[in-house]
C-alpha positions as CSV (number, residue, x, y, z in Angstrom):
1,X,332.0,159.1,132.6
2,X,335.3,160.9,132.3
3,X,338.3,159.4,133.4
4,X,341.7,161.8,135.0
5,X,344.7,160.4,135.7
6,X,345.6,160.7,138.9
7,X,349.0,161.7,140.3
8,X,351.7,159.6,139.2
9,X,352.9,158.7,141.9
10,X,350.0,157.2,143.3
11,X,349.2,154.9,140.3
12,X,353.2,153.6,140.6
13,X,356.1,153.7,142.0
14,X,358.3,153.7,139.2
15,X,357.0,156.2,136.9
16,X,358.3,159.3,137.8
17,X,356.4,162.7,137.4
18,X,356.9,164.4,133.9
19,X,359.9,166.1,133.5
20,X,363.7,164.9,133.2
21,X,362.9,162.8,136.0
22,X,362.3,160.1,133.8
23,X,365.9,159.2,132.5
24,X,367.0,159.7,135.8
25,X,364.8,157.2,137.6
26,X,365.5,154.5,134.6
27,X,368.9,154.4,135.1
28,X,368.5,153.2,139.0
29,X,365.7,151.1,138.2
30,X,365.4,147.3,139.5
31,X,363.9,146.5,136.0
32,X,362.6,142.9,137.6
33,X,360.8,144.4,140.2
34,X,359.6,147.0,137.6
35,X,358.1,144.0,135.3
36,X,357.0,142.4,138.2
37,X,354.6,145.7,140.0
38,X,353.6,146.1,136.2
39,X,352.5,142.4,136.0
40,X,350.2,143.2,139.1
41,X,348.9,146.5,138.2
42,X,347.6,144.8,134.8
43,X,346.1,142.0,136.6
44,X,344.3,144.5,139.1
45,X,342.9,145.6,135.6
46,X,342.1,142.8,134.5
47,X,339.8,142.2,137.4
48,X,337.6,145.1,136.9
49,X,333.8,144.5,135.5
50,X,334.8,147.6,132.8
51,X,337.7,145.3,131.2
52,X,335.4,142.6,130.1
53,X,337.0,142.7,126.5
54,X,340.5,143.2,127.6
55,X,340.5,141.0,130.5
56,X,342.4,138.2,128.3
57,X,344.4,141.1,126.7
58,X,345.5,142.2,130.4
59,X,346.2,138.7,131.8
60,X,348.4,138.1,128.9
61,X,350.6,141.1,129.1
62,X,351.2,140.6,133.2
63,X,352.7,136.8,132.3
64,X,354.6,138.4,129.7
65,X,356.0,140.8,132.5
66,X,356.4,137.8,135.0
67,X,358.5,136.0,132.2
68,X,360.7,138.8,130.9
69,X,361.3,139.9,135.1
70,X,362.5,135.9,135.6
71,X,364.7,136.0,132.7
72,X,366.7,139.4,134.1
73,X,366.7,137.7,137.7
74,X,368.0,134.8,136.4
75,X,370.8,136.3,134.4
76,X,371.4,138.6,137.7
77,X,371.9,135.6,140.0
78,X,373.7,133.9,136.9
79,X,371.5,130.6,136.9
């Protein structure tokens, strides 16, 4: 089977096309939210019969995501 990407945009939010979109779109960026779709998208992957090796892998990098997104919140709202 050969796997495309598909459009950017479709896959997230938050990743811009490929240009010098990129820098411009990081500077506005609500990095928890960021963290937090990412946590989701890689436990949507992890889900998937094809990920059977790197279901743990997945899981592991999404609470990673959840924790670092806490942390900025929590320095945002200063508790």
């Amino acid at each position: 089977m050969v796997l495309t990407d598909p459009p950017a945009a479709s896959l997230n939010p938050y990743r811009p096309g490929p240009s010098g979109e990129v820098l411009r779109a990081m500077a506005s960026m609500d990095w928890d939210d960021y963290l937090r779709h990412e946590a989701a998208t890689y436990r949507q992957l992890a889900e998937k019969p094809e990920n059977v090796f790197g279901k743990q892998e997945l899981l592991d990098l999404a609470a990673v995501c959840e924790e670092v997104a806490n942390s900025i919140e929590d320095r945002l709202t200063g508790g």
